[in-house]
C-alpha positions in Angstrom: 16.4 17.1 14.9 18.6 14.8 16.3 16.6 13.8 19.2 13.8 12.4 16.1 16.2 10.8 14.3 16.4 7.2 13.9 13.6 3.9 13.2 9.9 3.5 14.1 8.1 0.5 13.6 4.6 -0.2 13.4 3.0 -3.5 13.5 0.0 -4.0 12.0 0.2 -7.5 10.0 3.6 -6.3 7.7 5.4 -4.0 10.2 5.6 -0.7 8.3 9.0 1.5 9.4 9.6 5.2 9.5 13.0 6.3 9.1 13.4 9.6 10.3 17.1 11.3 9.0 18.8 14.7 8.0 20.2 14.5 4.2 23.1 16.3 2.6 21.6 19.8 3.1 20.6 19.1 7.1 17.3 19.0 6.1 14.6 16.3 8.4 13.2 13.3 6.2 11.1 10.9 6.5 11.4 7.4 4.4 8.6 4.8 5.4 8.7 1.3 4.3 8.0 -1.9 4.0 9.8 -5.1 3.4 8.2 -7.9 0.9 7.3 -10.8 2.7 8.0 -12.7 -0.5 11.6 -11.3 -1.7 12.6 -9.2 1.8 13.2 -6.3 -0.4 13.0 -3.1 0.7 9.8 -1.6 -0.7 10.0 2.3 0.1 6.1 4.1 0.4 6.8 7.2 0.8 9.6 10.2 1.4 8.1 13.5 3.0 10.0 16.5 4.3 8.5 17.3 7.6 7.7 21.0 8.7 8.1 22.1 12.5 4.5 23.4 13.2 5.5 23.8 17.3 6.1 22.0 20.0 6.0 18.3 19.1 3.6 18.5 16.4 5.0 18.3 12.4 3.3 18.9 9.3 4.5 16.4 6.0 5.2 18.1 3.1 5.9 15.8 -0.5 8.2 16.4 -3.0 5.5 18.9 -4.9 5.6 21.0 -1.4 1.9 19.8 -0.9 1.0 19.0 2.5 0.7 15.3 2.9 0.0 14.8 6.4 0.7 15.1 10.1 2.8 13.6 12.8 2.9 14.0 16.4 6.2 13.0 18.4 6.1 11.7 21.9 9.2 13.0 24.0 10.5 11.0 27.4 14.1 12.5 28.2 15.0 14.5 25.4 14.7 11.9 22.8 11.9 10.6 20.8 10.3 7.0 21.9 7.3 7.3 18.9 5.5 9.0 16.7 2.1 9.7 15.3 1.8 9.6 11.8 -1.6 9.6 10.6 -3.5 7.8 13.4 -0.6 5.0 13.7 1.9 4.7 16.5 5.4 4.0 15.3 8.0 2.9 18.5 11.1 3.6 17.8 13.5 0.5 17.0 16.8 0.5 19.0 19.6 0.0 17.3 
């Protein structure tokens, strides 16, 4: 998981992030958000566990264990440069 972890940001008028991250239990998360263009708070969409369906491909599953949805990493040298979730590109933000 390491290689997916970190930021992904996708512009498309409010840039939208996905943070990808291992919790206490060394589980893979993903947290996407937003910040508010009025009060730059961090506005949090959505929190999905994602499930290793092979090769780069990952299924989303919610907090009910109902599938919510796909994403699709994209590989260059052993770490992540993007991902597919849904049919939006996020790039990953450098830190």
């Amino acid at each position: 998981p390491e290689m997916l972890e970190g930021t992904y940001v996708c512009h498309e008028g409010v840039p939208v992030y996905a943070r990808f991250y291992q919790n206490e239990e060394g589980v893979l998360r993903m947290e996407k958000f937003m910040y508010s263009i009025k009060t730059g708070k961090k506005i949090v969409l959505s929190d999905v566990k994602p499930v290793h369906c092979g090769g780069s491909w990952f299924q989303m599953e919610d907090s009910t264990g109902a599938r919510a949805g796909r994403l699709h990493f994209w590989v260059r040298h052993g770490k992540a440069w993007g991902v597919q979730v849904y049919s939006r590109i996020y790039t990953r933000v450098e830190d």
